[in-house]
C-alpha positions as a Markdown table, in Angstrom:
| # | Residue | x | y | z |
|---|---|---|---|---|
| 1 | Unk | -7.2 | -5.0 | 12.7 |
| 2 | Unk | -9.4 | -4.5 | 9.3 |
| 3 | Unk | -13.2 | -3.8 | 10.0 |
| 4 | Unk | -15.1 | -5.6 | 7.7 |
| 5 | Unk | -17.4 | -2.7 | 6.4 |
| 6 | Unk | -21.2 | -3.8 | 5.6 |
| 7 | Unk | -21.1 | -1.8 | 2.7 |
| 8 | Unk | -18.0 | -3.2 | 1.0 |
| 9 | Unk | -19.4 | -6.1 | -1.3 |
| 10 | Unk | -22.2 | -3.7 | -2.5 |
| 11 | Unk | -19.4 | -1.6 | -3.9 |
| 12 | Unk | -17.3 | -4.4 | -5.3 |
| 13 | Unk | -20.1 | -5.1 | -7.5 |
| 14 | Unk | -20.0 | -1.9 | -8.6 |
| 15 | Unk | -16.8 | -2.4 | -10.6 |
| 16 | Unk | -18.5 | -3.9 | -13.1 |
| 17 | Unk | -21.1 | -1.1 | -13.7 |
| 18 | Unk | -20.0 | 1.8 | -16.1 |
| 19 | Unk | -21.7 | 4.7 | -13.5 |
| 20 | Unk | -19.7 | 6.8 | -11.8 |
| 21 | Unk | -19.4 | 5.5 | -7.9 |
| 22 | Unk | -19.9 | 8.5 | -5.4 |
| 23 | Unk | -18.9 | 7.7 | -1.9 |
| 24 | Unk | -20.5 | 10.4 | 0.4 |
| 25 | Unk | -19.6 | 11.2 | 4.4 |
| 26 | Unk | -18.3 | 13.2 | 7.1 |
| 27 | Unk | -14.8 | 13.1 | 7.6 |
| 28 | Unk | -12.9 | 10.1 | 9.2 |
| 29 | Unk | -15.6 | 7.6 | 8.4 |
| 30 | Unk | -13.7 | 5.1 | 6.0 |
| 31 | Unk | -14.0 | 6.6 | 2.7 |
| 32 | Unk | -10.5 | 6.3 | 1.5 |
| 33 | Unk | -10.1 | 3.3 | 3.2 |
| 34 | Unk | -12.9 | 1.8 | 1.3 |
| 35 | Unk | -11.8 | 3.2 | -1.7 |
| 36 | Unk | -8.0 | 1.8 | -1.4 |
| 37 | Unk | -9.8 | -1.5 | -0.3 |
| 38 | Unk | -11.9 | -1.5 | -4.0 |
| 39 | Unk | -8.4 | -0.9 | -5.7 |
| 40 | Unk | -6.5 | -3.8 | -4.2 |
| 41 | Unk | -9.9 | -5.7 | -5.5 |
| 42 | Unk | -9.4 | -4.5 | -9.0 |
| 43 | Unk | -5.7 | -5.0 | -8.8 |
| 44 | Unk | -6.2 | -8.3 | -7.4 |
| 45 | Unk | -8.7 | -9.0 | -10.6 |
| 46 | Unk | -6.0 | -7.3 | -12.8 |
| 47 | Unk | -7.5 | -4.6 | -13.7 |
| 48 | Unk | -5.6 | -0.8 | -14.4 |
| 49 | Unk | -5.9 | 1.5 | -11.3 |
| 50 | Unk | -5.3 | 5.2 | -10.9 |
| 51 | Unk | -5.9 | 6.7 | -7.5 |
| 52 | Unk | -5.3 | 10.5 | -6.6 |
| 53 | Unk | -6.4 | 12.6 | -3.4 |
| 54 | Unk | -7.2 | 16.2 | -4.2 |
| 55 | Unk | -7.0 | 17.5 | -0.7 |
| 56 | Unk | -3.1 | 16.6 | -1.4 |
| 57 | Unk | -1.7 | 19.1 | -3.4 |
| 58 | Unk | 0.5 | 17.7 | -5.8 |
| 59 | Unk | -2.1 | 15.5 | -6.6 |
| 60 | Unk | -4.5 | 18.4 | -7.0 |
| 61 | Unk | -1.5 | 20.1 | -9.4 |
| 62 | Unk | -1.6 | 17.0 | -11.8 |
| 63 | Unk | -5.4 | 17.9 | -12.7 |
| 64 | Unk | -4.3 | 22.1 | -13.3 |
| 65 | Unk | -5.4 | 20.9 | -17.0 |
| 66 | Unk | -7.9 | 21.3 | -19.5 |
| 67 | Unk | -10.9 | 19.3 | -19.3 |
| 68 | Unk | -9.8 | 17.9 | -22.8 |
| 69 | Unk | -6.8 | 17.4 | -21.4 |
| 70 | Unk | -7.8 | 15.8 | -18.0 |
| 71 | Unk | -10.5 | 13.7 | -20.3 |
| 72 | Unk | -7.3 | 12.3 | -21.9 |
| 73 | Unk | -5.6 | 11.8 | -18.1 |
| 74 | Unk | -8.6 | 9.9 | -16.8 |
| 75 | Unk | -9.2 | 7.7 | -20.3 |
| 76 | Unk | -6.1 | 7.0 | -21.7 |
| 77 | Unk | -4.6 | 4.5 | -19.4 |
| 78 | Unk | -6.3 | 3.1 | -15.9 |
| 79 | Unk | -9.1 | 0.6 | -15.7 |
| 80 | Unk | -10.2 | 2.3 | -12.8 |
| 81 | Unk | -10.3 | 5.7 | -11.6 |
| 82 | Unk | -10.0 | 6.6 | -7.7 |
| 83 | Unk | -10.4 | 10.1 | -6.5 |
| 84 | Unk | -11.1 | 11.4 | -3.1 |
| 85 | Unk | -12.4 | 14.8 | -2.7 |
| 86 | Unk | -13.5 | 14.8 | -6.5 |
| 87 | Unk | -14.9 | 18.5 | -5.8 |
| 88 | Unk | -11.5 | 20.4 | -5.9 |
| 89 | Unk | -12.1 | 19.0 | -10.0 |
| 90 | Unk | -13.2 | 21.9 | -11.9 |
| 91 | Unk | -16.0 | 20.7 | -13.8 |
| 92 | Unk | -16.1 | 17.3 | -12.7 |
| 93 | Unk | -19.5 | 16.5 | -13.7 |
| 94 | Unk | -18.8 | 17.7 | -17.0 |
| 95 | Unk | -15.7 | 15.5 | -17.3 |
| 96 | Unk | -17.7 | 12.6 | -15.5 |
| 97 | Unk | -20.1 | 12.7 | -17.6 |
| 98 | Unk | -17.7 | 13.1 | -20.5 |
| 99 | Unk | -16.2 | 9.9 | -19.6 |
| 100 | Unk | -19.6 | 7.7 | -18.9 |
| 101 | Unk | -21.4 | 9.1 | -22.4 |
| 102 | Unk | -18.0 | 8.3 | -24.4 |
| 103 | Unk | -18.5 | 4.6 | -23.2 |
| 104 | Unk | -14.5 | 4.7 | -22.5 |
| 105 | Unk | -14.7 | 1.4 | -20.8 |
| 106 | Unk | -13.5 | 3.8 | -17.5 |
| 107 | Unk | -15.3 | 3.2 | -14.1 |
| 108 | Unk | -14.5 | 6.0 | -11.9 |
| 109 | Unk | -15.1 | 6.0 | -8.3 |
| 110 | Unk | -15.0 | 9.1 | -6.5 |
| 111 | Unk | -15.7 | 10.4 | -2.7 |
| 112 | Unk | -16.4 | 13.2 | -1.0 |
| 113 | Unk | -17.1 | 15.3 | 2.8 |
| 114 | Unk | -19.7 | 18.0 | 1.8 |
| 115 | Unk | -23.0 | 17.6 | -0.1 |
| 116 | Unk | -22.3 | 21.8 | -0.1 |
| 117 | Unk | -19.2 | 22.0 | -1.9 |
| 118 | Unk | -20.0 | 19.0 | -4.3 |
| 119 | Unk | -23.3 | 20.4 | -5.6 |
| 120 | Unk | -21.4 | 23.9 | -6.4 |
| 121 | Unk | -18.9 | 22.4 | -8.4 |
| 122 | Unk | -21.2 | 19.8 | -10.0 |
| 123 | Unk | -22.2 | 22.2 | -12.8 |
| 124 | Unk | -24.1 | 19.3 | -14.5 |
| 125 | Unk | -26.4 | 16.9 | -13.7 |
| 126 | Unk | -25.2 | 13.1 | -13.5 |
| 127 | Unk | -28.6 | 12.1 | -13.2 |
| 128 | Unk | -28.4 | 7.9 | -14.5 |
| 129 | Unk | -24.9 | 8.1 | -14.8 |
| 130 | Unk | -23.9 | 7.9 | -10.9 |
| 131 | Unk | -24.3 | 5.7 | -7.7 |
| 132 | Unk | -24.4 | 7.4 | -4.7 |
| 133 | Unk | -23.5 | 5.2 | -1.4 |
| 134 | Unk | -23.3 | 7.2 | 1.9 |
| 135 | Unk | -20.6 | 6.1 | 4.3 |
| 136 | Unk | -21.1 | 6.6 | 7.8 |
| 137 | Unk | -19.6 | 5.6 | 10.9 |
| 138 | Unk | -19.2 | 2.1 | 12.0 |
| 139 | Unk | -22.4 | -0.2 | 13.5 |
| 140 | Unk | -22.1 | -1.2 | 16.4 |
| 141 | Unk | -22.0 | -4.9 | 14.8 |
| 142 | Unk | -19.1 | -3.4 | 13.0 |
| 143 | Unk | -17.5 | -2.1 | 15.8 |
| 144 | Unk | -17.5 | -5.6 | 17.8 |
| 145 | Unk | -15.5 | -7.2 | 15.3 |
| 146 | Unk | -13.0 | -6.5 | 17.3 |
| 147 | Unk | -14.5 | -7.5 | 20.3 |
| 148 | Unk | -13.1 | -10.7 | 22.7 |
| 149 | Unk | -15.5 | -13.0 | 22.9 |
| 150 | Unk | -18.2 | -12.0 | 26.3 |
| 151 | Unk | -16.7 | -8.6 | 26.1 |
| 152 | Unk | -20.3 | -7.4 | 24.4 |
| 153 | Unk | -21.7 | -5.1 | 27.5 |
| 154 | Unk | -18.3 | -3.3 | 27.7 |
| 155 | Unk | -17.9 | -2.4 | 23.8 |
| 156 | Unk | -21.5 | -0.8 | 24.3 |
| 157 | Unk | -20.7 | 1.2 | 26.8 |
| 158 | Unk | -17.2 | 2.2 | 25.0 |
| 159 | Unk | -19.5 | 2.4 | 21.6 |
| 160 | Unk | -21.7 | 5.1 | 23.7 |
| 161 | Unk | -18.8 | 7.2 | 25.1 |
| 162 | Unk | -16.1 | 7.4 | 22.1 |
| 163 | Unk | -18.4 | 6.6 | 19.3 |
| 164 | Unk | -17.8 | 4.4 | 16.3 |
| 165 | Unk | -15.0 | 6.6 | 13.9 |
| 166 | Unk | -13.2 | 3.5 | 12.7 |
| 167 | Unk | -10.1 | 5.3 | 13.6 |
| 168 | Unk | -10.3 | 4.5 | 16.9 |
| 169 | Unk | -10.7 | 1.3 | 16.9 |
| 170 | Unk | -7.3 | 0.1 | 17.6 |
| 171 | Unk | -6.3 | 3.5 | 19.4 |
| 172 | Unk | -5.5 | 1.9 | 22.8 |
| 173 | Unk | -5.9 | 4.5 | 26.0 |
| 174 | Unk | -8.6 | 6.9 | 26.2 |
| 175 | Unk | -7.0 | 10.3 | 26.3 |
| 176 | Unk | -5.8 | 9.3 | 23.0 |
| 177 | Unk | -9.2 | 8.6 | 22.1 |
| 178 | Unk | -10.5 | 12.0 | 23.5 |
| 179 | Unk | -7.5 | 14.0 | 21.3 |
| 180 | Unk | -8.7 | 12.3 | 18.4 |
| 181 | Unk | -11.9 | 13.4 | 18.8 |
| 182 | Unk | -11.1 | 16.5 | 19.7 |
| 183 | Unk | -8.8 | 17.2 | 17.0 |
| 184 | Unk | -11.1 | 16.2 | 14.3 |
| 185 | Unk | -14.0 | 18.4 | 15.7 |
| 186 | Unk | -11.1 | 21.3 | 15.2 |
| 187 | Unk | -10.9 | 20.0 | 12.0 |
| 188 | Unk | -14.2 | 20.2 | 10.7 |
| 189 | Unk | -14.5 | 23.8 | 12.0 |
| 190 | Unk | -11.5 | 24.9 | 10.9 |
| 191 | Unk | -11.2 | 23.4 | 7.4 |
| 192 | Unk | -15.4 | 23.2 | 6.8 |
| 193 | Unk | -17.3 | 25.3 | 8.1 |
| 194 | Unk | -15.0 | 28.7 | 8.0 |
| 195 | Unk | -15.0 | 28.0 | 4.0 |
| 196 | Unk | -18.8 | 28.4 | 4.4 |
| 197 | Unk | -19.9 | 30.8 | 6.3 |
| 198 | Unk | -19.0 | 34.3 | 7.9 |
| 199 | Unk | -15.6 | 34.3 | 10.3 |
| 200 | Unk | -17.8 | 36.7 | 13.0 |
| 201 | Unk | -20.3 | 33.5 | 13.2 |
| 202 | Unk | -17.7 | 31.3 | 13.9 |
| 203 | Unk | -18.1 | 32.1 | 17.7 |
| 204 | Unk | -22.1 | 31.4 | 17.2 |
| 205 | Unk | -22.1 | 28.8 | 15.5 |
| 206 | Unk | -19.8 | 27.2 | 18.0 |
| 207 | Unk | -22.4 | 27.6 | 20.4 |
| 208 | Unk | -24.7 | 26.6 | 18.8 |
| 209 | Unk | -23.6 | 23.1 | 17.4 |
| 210 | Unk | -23.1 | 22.7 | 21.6 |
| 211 | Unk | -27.0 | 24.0 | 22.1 |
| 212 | Unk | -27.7 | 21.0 | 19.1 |
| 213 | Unk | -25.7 | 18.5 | 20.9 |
| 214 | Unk | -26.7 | 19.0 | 24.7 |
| 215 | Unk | -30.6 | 18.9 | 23.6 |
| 216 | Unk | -30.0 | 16.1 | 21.0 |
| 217 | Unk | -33.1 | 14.0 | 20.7 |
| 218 | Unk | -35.4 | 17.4 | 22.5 |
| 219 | Unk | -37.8 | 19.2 | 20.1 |
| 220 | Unk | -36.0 | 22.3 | 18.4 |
| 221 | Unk | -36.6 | 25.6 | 16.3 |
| 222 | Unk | -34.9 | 28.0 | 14.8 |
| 223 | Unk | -37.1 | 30.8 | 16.7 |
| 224 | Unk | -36.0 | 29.8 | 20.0 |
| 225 | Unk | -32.0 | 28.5 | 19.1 |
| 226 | Unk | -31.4 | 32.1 | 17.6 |
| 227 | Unk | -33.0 | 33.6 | 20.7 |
| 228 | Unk | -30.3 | 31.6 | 22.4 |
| 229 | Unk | -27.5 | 32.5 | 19.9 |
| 230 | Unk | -27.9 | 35.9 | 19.0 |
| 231 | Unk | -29.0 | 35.3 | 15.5 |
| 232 | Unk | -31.7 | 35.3 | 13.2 |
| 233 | Unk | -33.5 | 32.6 | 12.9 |
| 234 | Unk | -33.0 | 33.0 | 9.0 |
| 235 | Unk | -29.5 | 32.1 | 9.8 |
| 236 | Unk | -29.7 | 29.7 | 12.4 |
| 237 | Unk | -31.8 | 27.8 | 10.1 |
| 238 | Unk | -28.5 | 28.3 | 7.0 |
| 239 | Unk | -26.3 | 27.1 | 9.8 |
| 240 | Unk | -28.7 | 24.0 | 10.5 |
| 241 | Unk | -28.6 | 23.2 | 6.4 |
| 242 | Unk | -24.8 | 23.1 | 6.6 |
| 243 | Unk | -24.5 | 20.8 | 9.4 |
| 244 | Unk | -26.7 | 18.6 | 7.2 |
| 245 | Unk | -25.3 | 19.0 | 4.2 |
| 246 | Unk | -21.6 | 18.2 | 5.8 |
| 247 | Unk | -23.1 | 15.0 | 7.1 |
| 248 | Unk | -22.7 | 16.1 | 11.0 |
| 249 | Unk | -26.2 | 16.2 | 11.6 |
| 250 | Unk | -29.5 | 14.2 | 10.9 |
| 251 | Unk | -32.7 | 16.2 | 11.0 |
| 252 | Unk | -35.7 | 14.2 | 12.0 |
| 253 | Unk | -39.1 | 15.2 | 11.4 |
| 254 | Unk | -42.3 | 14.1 | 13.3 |
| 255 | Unk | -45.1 | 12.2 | 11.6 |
| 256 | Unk | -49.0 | 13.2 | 11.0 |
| 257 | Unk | -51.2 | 12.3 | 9.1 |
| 258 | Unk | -54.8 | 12.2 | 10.2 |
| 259 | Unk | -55.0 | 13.4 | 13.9 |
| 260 | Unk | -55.8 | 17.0 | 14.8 |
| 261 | Unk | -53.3 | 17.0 | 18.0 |
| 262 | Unk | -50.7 | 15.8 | 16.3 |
| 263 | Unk | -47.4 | 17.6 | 16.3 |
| 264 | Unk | -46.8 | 18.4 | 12.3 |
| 265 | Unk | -43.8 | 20.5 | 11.8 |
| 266 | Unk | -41.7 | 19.5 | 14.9 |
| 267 | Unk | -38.2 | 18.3 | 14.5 |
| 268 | Unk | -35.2 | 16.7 | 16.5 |
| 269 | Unk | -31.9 | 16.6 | 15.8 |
| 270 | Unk | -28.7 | 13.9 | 16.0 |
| 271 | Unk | -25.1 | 14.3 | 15.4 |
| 272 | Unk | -23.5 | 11.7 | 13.3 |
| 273 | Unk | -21.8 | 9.8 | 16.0 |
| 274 | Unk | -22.1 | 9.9 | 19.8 |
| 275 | Unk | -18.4 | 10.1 | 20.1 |
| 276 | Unk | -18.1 | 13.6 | 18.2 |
| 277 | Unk | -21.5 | 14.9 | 20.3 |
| 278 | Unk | -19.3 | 14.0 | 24.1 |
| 279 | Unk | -16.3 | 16.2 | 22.3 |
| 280 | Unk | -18.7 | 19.1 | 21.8 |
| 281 | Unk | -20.1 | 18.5 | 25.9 |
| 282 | Unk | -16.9 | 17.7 | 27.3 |
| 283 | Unk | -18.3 | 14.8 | 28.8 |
| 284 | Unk | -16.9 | 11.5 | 28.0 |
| 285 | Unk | -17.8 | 9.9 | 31.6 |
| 286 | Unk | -19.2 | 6.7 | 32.6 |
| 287 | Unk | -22.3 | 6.2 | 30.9 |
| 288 | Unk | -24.0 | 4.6 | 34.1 |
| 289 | Unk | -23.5 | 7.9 | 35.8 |
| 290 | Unk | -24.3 | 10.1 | 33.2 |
| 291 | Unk | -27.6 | 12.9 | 33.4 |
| 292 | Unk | -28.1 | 12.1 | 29.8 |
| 293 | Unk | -27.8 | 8.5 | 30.0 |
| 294 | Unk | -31.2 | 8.1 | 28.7 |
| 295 | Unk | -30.4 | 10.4 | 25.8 |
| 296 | Unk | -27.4 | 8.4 | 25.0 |
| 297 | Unk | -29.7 | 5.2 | 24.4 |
| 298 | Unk | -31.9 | 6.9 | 22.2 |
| 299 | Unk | -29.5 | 8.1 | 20.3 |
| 300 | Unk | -27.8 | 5.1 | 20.0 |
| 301 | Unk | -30.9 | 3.4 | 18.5 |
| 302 | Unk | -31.2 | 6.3 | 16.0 |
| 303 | Unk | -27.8 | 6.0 | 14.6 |
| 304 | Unk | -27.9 | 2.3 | 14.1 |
| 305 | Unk | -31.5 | 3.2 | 12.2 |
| 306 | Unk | -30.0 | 5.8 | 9.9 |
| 307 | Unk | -26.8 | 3.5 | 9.2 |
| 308 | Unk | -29.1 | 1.3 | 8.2 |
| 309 | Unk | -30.9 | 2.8 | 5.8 |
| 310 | Unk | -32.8 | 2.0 | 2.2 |
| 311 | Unk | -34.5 | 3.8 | -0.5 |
| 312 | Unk | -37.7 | 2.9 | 0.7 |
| 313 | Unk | -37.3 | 4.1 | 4.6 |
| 314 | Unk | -37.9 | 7.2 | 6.7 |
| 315 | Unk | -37.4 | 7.7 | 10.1 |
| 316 | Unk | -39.6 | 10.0 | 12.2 |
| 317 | Unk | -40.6 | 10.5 | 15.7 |
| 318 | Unk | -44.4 | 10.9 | 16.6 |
| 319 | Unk | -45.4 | 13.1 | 19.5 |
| 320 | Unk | -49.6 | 14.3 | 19.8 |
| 321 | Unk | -50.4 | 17.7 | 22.3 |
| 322 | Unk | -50.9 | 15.4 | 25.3 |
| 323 | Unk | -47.4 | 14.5 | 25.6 |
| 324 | Unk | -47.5 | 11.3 | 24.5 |
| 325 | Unk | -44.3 | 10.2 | 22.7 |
| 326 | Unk | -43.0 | 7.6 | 20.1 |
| 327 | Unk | -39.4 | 7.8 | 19.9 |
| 328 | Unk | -38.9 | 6.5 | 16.4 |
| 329 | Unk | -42.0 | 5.5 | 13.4 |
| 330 | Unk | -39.8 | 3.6 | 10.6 |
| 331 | Unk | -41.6 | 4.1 | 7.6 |
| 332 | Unk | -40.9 | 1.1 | 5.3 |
| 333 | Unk | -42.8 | 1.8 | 2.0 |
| 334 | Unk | -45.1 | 4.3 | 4.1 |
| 335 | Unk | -46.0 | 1.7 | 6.5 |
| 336 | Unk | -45.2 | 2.6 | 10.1 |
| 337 | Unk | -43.2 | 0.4 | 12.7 |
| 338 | Unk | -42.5 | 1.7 | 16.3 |
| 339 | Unk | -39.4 | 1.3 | 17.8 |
| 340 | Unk | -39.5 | 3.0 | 21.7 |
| 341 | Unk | -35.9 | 3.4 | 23.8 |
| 342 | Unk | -36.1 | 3.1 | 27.5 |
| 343 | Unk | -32.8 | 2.8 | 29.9 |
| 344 | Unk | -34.6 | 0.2 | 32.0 |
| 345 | Unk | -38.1 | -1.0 | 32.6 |
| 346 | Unk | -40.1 | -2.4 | 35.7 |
| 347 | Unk | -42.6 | -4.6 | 33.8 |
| 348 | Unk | -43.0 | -6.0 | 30.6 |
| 349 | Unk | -45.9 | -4.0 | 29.1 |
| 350 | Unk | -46.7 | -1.8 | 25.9 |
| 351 | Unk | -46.3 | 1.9 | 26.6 |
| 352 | Unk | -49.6 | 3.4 | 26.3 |
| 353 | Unk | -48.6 | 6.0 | 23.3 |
| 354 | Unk | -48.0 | 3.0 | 21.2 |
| 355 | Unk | -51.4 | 1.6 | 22.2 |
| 356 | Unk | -52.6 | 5.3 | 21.3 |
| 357 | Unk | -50.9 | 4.9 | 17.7 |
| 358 | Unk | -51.5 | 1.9 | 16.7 |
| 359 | Unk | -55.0 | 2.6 | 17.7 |
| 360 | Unk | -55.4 | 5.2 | 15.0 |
| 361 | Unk | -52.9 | 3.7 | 12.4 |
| 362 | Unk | -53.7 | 0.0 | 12.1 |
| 363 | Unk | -51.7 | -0.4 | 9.1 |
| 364 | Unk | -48.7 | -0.2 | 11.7 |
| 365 | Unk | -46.6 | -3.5 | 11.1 |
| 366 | Unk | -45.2 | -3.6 | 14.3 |
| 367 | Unk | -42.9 | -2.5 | 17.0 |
| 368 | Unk | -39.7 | -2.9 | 19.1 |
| 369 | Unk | -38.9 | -1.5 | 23.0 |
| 370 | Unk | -35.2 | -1.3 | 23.4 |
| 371 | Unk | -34.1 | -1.4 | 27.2 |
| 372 | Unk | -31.2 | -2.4 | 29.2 |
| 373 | Unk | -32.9 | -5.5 | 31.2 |
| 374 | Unk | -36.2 | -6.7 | 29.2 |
| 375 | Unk | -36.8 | -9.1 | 26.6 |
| 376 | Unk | -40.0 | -10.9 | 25.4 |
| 377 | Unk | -43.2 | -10.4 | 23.7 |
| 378 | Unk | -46.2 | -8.6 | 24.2 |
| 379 | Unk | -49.7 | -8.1 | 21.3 |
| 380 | Unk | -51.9 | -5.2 | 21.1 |
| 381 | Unk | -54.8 | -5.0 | 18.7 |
| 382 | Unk | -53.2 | -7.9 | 16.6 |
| 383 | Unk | -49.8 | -6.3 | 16.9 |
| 384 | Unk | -46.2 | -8.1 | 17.7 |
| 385 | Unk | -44.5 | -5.7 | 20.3 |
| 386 | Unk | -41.0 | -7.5 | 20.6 |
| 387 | Unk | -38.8 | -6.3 | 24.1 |
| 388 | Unk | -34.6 | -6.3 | 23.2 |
| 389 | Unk | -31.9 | -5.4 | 25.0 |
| 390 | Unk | -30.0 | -2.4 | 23.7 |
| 391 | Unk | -26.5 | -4.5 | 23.0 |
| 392 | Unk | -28.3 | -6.5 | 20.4 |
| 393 | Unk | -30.1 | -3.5 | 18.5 |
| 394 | Unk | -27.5 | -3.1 | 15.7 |
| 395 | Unk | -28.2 | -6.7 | 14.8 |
| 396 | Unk | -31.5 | -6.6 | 14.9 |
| 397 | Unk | -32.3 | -3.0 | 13.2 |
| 398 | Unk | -30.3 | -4.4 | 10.4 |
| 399 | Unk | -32.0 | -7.5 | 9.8 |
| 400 | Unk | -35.6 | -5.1 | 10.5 |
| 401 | Unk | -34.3 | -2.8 | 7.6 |
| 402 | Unk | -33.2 | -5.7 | 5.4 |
| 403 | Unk | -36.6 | -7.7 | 5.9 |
């Protein structure tokens, strides 16, 4: 079965721009299944396709050219130019760029798996001559597509413990699920990070990518992971850049702006998909049994938020000296709404950090508590605090992010 991918019709429209379409990602999220998607559009519209993957080496062979000489290759014939893993191009920004200023009536759409490797070979800047779309792995919306109808509680559940790699969708048992998983993990070591940094790190940088996932959604820094690693924090903190720049992990930075107890400099981290983050623990039990059920949630909620998201949006967690938490501040054009994750609740009331928040930043628009078993409303100091039940939250950020 297809997954009907929320991004898809944004990028159909882009056909009929002249940038160049960059489709950014981890591995195994859909980026050459989007991009073979867009070329049975333009075929379907009649339009000339070429497509080539440069991780395939034969394909990679065909562009051992000049850049005169590719030029020629990419101009001469197709409409429409596909080409995963543009960054084994040499000079593909030159050539790009080439293309786009010659007003060759070419559209080129390109992907690739490491913001690293793309801005080392991108020699030149495509600055107004490309659109960037990041591709990440399915909603949970997405992923119920192929739900049977009342079958919403147990896709959640399956959602939290294999994650939402559009692979596995229609992968049937869950060992396979788990070798999957496993396997791509292997992957990304093996074919990612050893090209990037030094092969007596590997063994650290194992462990710590475990440290990152069994305190996702804790407070970390680089002083007390290299403590725990056996490395500087100098490199702890190059390790932490790569895992950002390969799209595995999602730094997320508290917010401050007027309070003197407020925790400034703070920061959590969340691995791109909860499936990838049980491989690393080993864990891949039931989720109503699980220690880190609660952790689970939360990270849930933060993935649908950064699939989500615009231009105008950041997402930061709040925390002041007193322990009082926030779990998530959406900034939508610098205005704060609170979004709080809790496993289940015993009343229906507003947790007392938001009342401390919205206290001090009135200009907050509003704010959501996600739990397992409470819905309704609540107002504080003018404000709408809405209570929703986790298995609806993909719809709902969505529509939040879209408002």
């Amino acid at each position: 079965m297809k997954i009907a991918r929320s991004c898809f019709e944004d990028l159909v429209k882009e056909i009929e721009r002249p940038e160049v379409s960059i489709l950014l990602g981890p591995r195994q999220v859909g980026k050459t299944f989007l991009l073979r998607e867009l070329q049975k559009q333009a075929r379907g519209s009649g339009l000339g396709t070429r497509y080539s993957d440069l991780e395939i080496p034969s394909d990679l062979m065909a562009f051992n050219k000049t850049d005169a000489e590719v030029f020629r290759m990419l101009t001469e014939k197709a409409g429409i130019v596909f080409m995963a893993e543009f960054h084994y191009l040499k000079n593909a920004s030159k050539i790009f760029k080439a293309v786009f200023d010659g007003r060759k009536k070419i559209k080129i759409f390109a992907s690739g798996s490491s913001a690293i490797e793309i801005h080392k070979h991108l020699k030149e800047s495509l600055a107004g001559r490309r659109l960037v779309t990041r591709i990440t792995p399915l909603s949970l919306g997405e992923f119920n597509q192929k739900a049977p109808a009342g079958a919403a509680t147990n896709r959640y559940e399956e959602y939290l413990t294999y994650g939402g790699l559009p692979g596995l969708v229609n992968v049937p048992d869950a060992p396979s699920k788990i070798r999957l998983l496993n396997e791509l993990l292997a992957t990304y070591i093996q074919k990612d990070v050893k090209a990037l940094i030094k092969e007596e790190n590997i063994r650290a940088f194992n462990h710590l990518i475990y440290l990152l996932a069994e305190n996702q959604g804790s407070l970390v820094s680089e002083n007390s992971l290299s403590r725990e690693v056996g490395l500087t924090a100098a490199t702890v903190n190059k390790h932490l850049s790569i895992l950002e720049n390969t799209y595995i992990c999602h730094p997320v930075h508290s917010y401050s702006l007027s309070l003197g107890n407020e925790l400034k400099k703070s920061k959590k981290i969340y691995f791109y998909d909860l499936g990838i983050r049980n491989a690393l623990l080993k864990d891949f039990g039931s989720i109503r049994h699980r220690r880190d059920r609660g952790v689970l949630h939360e990270s849930f909620i933060f993935l649908q938020l950064a699939y989500a998201l615009k231009p105008n949006i950041e997402i930061r967690f709040w925390r002041n000296k007193s322990g009082q938490e926030i779990d998530f501040v959406v900034l939508k054009d610098r205005k704060p709404f609170l979004i709080e994750v809790k496993t289940t609740l015993s009343r229906r009331e507003v947790p007392p950090a938001m009342k401390t928040f919205i206290s001090h930043y009135p200009e907050t628009l509003g704010a959501i508590v996600f739990s397992e078993n409470m819905v309704g409303e609540e107002t504080f100091m003018g404000k709408t605090i809405r209570f929703k039940p986790l298995a609806e939250a993909s719809k709902i950020i969505r529509t939040l992010m879209a408002a």
